[in-house]
Structures are given as structure tokens and as C-alpha cells.
C-alpha positions in Angstrom: 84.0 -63.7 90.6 82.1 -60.4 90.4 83.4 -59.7 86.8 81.6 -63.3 85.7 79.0 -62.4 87.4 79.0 -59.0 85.8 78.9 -60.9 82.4 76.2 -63.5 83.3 74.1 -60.7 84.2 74.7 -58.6 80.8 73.8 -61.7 78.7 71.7 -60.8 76.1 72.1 -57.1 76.4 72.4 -55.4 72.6 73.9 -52.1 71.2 70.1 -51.5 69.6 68.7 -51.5 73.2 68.0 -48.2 75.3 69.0 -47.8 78.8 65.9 -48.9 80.2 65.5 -52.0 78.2 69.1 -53.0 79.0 68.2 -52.6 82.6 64.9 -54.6 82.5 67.3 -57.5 80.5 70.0 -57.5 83.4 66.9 -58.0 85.9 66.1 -60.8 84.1 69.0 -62.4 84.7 69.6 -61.4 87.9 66.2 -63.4 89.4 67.1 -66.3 87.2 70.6 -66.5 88.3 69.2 -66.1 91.9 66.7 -68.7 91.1 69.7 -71.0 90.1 71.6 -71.0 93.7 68.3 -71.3 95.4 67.2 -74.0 93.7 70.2 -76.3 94.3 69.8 -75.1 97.7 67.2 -76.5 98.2 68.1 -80.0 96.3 71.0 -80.8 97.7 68.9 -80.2 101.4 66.1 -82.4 100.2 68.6 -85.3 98.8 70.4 -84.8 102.4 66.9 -85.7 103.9 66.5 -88.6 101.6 63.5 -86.6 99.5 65.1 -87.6 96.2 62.0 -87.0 93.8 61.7 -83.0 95.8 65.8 -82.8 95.0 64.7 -84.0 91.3 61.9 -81.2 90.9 64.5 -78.9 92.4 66.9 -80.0 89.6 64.9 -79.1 87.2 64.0 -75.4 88.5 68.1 -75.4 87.7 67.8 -76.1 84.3 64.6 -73.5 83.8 65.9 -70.9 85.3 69.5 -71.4 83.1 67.3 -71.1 79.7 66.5 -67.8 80.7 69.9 -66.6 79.7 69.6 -68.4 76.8 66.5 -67.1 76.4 67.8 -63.8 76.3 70.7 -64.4 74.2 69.6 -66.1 71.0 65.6 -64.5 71.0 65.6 -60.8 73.1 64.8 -59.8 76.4 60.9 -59.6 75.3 60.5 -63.9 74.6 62.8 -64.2 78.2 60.5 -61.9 80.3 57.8 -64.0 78.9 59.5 -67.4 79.6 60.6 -66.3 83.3 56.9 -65.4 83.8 55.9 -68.5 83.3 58.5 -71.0 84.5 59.2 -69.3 87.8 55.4 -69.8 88.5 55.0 -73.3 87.4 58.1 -74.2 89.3 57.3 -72.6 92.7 53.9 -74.5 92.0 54.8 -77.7 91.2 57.1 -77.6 94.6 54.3 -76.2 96.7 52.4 -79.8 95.3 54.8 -81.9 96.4 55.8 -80.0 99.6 52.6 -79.4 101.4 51.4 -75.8 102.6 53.7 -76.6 106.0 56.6 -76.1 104.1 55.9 -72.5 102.9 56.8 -72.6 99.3 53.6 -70.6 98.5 55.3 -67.4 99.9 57.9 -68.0 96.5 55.2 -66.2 94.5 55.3 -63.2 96.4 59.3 -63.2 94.2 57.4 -64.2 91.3 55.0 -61.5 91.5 56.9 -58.5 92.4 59.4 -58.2 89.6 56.4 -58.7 87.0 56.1 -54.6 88.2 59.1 -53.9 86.9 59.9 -55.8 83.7 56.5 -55.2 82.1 55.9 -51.6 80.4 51.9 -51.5 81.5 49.3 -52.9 83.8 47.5 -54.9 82.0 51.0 -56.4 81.1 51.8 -57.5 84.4 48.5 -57.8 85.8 48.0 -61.3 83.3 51.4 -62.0 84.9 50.4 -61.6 88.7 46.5 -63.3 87.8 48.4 -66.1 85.8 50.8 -66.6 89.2 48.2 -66.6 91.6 45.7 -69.1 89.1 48.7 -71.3 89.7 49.2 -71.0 93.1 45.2 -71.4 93.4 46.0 -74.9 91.7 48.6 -76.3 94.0 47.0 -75.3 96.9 44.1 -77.4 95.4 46.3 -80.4 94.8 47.6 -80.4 98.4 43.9 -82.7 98.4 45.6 -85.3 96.2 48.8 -85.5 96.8 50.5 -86.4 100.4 52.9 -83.6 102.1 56.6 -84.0 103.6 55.3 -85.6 106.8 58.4 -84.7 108.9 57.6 -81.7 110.6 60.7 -81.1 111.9 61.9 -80.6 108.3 59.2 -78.9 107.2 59.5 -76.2 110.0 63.1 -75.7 108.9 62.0 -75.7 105.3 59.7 -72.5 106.2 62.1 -70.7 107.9 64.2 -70.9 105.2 61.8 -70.1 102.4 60.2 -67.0 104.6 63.6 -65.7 104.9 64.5 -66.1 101.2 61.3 -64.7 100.5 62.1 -61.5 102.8 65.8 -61.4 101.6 64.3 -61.1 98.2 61.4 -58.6 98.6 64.4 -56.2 99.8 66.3 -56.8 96.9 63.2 -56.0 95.0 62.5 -52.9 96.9 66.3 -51.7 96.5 66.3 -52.0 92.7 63.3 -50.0 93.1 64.8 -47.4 95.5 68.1 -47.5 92.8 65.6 -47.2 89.9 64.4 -43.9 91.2 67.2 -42.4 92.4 68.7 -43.4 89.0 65.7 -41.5 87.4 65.6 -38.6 89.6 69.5 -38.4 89.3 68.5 -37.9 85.2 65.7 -35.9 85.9 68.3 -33.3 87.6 70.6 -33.8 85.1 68.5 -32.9 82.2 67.1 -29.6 84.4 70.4 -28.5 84.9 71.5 -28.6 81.2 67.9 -27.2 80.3 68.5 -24.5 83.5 72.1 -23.7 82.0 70.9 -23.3 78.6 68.3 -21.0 79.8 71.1 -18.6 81.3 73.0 -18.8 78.4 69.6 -17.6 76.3 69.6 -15.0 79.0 72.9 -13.7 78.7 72.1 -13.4 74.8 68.8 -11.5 75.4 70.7 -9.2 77.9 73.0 -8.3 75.2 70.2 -6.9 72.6 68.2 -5.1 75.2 68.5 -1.6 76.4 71.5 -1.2 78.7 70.6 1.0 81.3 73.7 3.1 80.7 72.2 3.7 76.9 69.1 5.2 78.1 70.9 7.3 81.0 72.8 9.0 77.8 69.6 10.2 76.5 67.2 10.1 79.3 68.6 12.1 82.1 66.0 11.0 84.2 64.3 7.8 84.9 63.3 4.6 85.9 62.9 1.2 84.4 61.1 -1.6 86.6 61.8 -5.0 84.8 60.3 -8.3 86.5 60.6 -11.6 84.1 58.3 -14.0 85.2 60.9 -16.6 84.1 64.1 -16.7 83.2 64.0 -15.0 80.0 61.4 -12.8 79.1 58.6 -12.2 76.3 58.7 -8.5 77.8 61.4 -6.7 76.7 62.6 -2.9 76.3 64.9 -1.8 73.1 66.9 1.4 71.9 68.6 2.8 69.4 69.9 5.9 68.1 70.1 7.3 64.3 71.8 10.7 64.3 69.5 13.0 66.3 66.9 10.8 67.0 66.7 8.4 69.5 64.4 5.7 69.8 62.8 3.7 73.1 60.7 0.7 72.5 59.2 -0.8 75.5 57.5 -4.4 74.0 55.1 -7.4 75.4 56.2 -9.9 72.6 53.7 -13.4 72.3 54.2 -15.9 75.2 56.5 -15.6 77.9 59.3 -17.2 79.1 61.9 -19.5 76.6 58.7 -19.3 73.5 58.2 -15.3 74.5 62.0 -14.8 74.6 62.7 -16.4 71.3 59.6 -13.8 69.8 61.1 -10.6 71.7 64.5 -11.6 69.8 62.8 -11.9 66.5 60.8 -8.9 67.0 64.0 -7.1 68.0 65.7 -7.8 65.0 63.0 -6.3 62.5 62.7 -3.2 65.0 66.9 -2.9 64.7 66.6 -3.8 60.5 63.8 -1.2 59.9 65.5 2.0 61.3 69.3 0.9 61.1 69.3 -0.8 57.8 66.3 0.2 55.6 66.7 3.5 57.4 62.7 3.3 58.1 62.9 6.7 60.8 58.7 7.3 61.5 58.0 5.0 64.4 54.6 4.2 62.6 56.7 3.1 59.6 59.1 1.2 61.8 55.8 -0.8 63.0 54.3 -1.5 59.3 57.8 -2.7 58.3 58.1 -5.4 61.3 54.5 -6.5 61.1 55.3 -7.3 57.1 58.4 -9.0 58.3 56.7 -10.9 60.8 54.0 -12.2 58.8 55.9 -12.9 55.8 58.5 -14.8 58.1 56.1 -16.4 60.6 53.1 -17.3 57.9 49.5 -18.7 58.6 51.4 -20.6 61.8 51.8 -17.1 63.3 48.5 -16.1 63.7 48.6 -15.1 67.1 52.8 -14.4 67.1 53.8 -11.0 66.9 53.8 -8.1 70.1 52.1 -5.1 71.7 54.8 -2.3 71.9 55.3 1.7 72.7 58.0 2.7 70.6 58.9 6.5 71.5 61.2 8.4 69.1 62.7 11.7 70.3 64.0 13.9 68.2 66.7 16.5 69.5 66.6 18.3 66.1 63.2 19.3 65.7 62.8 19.2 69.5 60.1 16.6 69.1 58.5 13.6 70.6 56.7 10.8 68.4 55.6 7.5 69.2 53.9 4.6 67.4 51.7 2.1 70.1 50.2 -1.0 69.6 47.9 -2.2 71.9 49.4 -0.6 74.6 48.7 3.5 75.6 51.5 5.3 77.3 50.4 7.7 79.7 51.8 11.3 80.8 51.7 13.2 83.7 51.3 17.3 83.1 50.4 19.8 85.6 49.4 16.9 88.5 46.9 15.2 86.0 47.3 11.8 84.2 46.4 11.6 81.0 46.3 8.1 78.6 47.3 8.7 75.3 46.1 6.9 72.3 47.3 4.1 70.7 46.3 1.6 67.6 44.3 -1.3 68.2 46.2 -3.8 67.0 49.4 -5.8 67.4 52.4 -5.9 65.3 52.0 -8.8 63.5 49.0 -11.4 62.5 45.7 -9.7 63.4 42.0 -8.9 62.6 43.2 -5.4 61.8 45.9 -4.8 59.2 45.5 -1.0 58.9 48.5 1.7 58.8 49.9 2.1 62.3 49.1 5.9 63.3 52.4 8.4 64.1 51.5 10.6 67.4 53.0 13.9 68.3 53.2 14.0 72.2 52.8 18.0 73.0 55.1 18.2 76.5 56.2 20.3 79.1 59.6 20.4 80.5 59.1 18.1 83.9 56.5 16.3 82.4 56.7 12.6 83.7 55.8 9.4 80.9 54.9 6.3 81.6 55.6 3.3 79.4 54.1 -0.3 80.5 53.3 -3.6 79.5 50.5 -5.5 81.0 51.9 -7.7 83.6 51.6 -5.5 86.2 47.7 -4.7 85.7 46.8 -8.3 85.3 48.7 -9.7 88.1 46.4 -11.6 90.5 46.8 -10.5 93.8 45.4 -8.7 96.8 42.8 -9.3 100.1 40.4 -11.7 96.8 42.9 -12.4 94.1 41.8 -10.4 91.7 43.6 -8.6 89.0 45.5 -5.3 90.0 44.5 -3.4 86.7 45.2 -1.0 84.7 43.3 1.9 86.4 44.5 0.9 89.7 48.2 1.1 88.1 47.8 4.5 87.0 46.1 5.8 90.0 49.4 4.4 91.1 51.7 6.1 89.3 50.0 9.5 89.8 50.0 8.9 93.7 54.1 8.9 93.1 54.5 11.5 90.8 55.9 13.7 93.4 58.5 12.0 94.6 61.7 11.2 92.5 62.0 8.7 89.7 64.1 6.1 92.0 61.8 6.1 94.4 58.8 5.6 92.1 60.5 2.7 91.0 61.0 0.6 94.3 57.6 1.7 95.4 56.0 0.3 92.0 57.8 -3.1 92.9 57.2 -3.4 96.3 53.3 -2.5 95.6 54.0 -5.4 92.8 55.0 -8.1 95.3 52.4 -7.1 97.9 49.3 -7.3 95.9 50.9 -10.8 94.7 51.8 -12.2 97.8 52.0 -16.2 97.2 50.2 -16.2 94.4 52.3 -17.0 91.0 53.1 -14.5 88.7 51.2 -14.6 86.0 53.4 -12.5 83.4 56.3 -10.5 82.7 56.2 -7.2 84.1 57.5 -4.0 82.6 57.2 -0.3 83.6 59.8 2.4 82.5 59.0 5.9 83.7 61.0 9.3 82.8 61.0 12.8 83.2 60.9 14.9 79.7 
């Protein structure tokens, strides 16, 4: 029984539809094949109580709501919503007619109104359906002038019991396809976050790989610190190194964008960084930055106007006993004798930009126990504090010279819990990057 059922139900569904239109078909069917028991219900009651022409009318809701399954097999669900539209009405109104208002059979449209929601893509759809129902439920009440009711009150009592419990029976059936309709769609919803979540981590894990490891710079750096804080998942921020015989190069990069767009950019910006000094052998860190910004532009075209990243790359070189670095956009600073000190940098990014001048090579002139400071900007334009304004940048170095003294680990947590607490419950607003270290 509940396989035929099954089957009566999927008439008319075809392999061209989508899941939501082979849904809206089985609807369909289902309030025609509940308008089919109903119906003879309610004719074989009314031939019982010797109302043959009601059992006739009653008859022929049968037969209407039968065509709707042809309807749907041999022209498509959209000519059968149309048809069920209008038959349901005009049978529930031709009954109401003959009936009288004692017997109730105006509630019926309540059923013809509700699934109109649900079948119908847009308002204005079903709204012509709903103004069309109650147009011909205006008419019948009208007629109920000209044409004489069931006079048996008795009957008629029992008639609208019946019909207000169909009615209710069939608003909850309404409101559960409803309540299955959203669970269905949350249920997808959760399903496509989790395969969008898992791919994610999986871009994650392959960003991890071409980052620093912290164990890399510890070989070279003896000393320091780096304070990483995506503002997603993955990251538009990221910080790179290398080594090419003596010389060992840091990049600490804000890349276009954050998140899944900003991670994709740090991963092609790492890869021209990587083929500049490890396969073209491009050593000058200012070099290394004209090479990527031609790679980037060439690669990325007119579309990458704005594409492209701010970056510190440092190059220390244990031969000469000499620190370089390239900067775009973004100024290290250093540390010397209690004093902070911003260094310069080039006004420009690497990549698309009003300026497409040589980046500049800077010598850094050091002490041993100097401390330098490589950042991005999310930590000086987080929102934050007592009026939500941005932290800032001199606010971030006064910062870091107010934990100079104390030792790199240290700085570290206090940088990130100075981080949270100016944010508070506010949302970050970028990726965050600071990598401090004792020359």
C-alpha cells in the first residue's frame, strides 16, 4: 500500500527536474490524492442522507482532483499547479453553493490557499492564486441568496464538524511539510558549510606547508617571536623564508584580501618570492620585489589592479655580516639604545599601482641586542577600545618599546593579550601579524 502510494505521489516527476521542483510535483499530488478520499467521503455521506445531486458534485471533485496526475504526467508539474489552483477552488465553491454557510465548506479554502505558498516560486505568483480563491469564495457566499441550503441542521452540524476538522488535520500537514522543508534546507545548508569548512582546513594545511616553520627561523634567528592571528581560516597575512648559501631571507607579507581570496594571493605571491631568489637566483631583496611585481602584473593583468601585497622582506647576510631589507608599504622598526626608530620603506605595493618605480635596497646599521620589529597592519587598524576606534600604528609602537625590556616570549603574549583587549566583542577586522627578534 505505501509503495503505490509512493508511486502515485512521484507521477509526473522527470530526470530533467531539480530537487526542488520534484518536490513541489510530489505536493501536487499529494493534495490531489488527499482531495480524492475526501471527496468520496463526503459523497457517499451525502448519498447516505439522501442528498444525491451534493453526492453528484462530490463525484465530480473525484474526477478533478484525478486529472491532476494526469496533469502532471503528460504536460509538467507547471500546467498541474495551474489546473489544481483552479479546480480545488471552484470545487470547494460550488459545494459551499449548494451546502449553505451552516455546513462549513468555506473553511476548504483555507487548504486551497495555503499550499499556493509553497508550489509558486514568487508572491505575485501565489497571491493571483489566493485573490483568485477568495474572489470565488466571495461568489458562493453571494449565491447562498439564490440558492436554498441543506435544511437539516442536524446534518449540517455534523457536516461542520467534519469539514473543521479536515480543515485542521490539513493545515498541520501543511505546516509539517513546512517544518520538513526547512529542516531539509537547513540540513543542506550544514552540509554544504561543512564541505566548504573542510575544504578550508585542507587550504590551511597547504598554506601551513609554504610558510615559515617556526623551527626554520629558530635556525637562524636565535631569538624571537612571531605573533600570528588570521582573522579567518586561512590568511592574506603571511610570513616566508628561505635560505641561499649564507644568506637568509625573512619576508613578513599583508597579501590583497583576507581570508580564502587573501590566502589564494599570499600563495601566489609566495611562489614568485620562492622563483625569484631560488630559481632565477634574484639575491638583492629590492630585485626580489621588481621580479614578483613583473610576475604579478604580467600574470594577474588589468583584472589585478588592486592584487598584489605590502611586505618586509629582510635578508641577512652571515658573510658580509650584513642586514638588507626591501619594504613595501610597510616600515620595520628597530629598537637601539631604548629608542624606537621607523625605518624607511617604498611607497608602493608589489604589484599593480600608481607607482612603478625600482624598489629601494636598505642597509640596516645594528647593534648586537638590537630588537626589530616586523608588522602588518592588522593590529594598528583593529577597532577596539573604551570608543572603538582604531588601535594604530603609533600606539603599536609605543607598545613595543614599553616591552622592550623584557624577553621576546613575553613580548609576544603581552602583544596578544593587548590585541584581544582593545577588541573586546568587536570583530576583527584583519589578519594580524607581528614578528619581533633580537639581532
Amino acid at each position: 500500500m505505501q509503495k503505490q502510494l509512493l508511486k502515485l505521489i512521484s507521477v509526473g516527476v522527470r530526470s530533467t527536474y531539480d530537487k526542488d521542483t520534484v518536490e513541489k510535483t510530489k505536493l501536487v499530488n499529494g493534495i490531489s490524492l488527499m482531495g480524492v478520499p475526501i471527496s468520496l467521503f463526503y459523497a457517499i455521506l451525502f448519498a447516505l442522507s439522501g442528498y444525491y445531486f451534493h453526492a453528484s458534485v462530490f463525484l465530480i471533485g473525484i474526477a478533478a482532483f484525478s486529472i491532476t496526475l494526469l496533469c502532471n504526467k503528460y504536460f509538467g508539474f507547471k500546467f498541474a499547479r495551474v489546473y489544481i489552483s483552479i479546480a480545488a477552488p471552484l470545487c470547494f465553491g460550488l459545494v459551499n453553493l449548494i451546502s449553505g454557510k451552516d455546513a462549513g465548506f468555506y473553511m476548504g479554502f483555507i487548504v486551497t490557499i495555503m499550499p499556493a505558498v509553497l508550489i509558486f516560486e514568487n508572491a505575485k505568483q501565489w497571491a493571483i492564486v489566493i485573490v483568485g480563491s477568495l474572489m470565488i469564495l466571495g461568489l458562493s457566499i453571494v449565491g447562498y441568496n439564490y440558492y436554498p441550503p441543506i435544511a437539516d441542521a442536524k446534518f449540517t452540524m455534523l457536516v461542520h464538524m467534519i469539514n473543521l476538522i479536515t480543515v485542521i488535520m490539513a493545515a498541520l500537514s501543511v505546516v509539517l511539510i513546512f517544518k520538513r522543508e526547512l529542516n531539509e534546507s537547513r540540513e543542506k545548508i550544514e552540509e554544504k558549510q561543512k564541505e566548504i569548512l573542510d575544504s578550508i582546513h585542507y587550504a590551511k594545511k597547504i598554506q601551513n606547508t609554504l610558510i615559515a616553520h617556526k623551527s626554520f627561523i629558530d635556525e637562524n634567528i636565535s631569538d624571537n617571536f612571531v605573533v600570528f592571528q588570521p582573522k579567518d581560516i586561512v590568511s592574506g597575512d603571511f610570513y616566508w623564508a628561505t635560505k641561499h648559501g649564507e644568506r637568509f631571507y625573512l619576508a613578513v607579507c599583508d597579501s590583497t584580501g583576507h581570508g580564502v581570496p587573501g590566502a589564494f594571493m599570499s600563495l601566489l605571491n609566495i611562489t614568485f618570492l620562492n622563483e625569484a631568489i631560488n630559481e632565477k637566483y634574484i639575491l638583492e631583496v629590492d630585485e626580489v620585489f621588481n621580479y614578483a611585481r613583473k610576475k604579478l602584473i604580467e600574470n594577474l593583468g588589468k583584472e589585478g589592479q588592486k592584487d598584489g601585497f605590502d611586505c618586509i622582506l629582510l635578508c641577512m647576510d652571515k658573510a658580509k655580516n650584513e642586514l638588507t631589507y626591501a619594504a613595501a608599504n610597510n616600515s620595520p622598526v628597530i629598537i637601539s639604545d631604548g629608542k624606537l626608530r621607523k625605518l624607511p620603506c617604498c611607497k608602493m605595493p608589489v604589484g599593480q599601482g600608481e607607482k612603478k618605480d625600482p624598489f629601494v635596497r636598505y642597509k640596516i646599521d645594528s647593534k648586537p641586542k638590537d630588537l626589530l620589529y616586523l608588522y602588518t597592519d592588522g593590529f594598528a587598524d583593529q577597532f577596539g577600545g573604551p570608543k572603538g576606534k582604531k588601535f594604530k600604528y603609533k600606539e603599536l609602537n609605543d607598545l613595543i618599546l614599553k616591552n622592550s625590556q623584557m624577553q621576546l616570549e613575553q613580548q609576544s603574549n603581552k602583544l596578544l593579550n593587548q590585541f584581544f583587549s582593545w577588541k573586546g566583542d568587536l570583530e576583527q577586522v584583519d589578519d594580524v601579524l607581528i614578528i619581533g627578534m633580537r639581532l
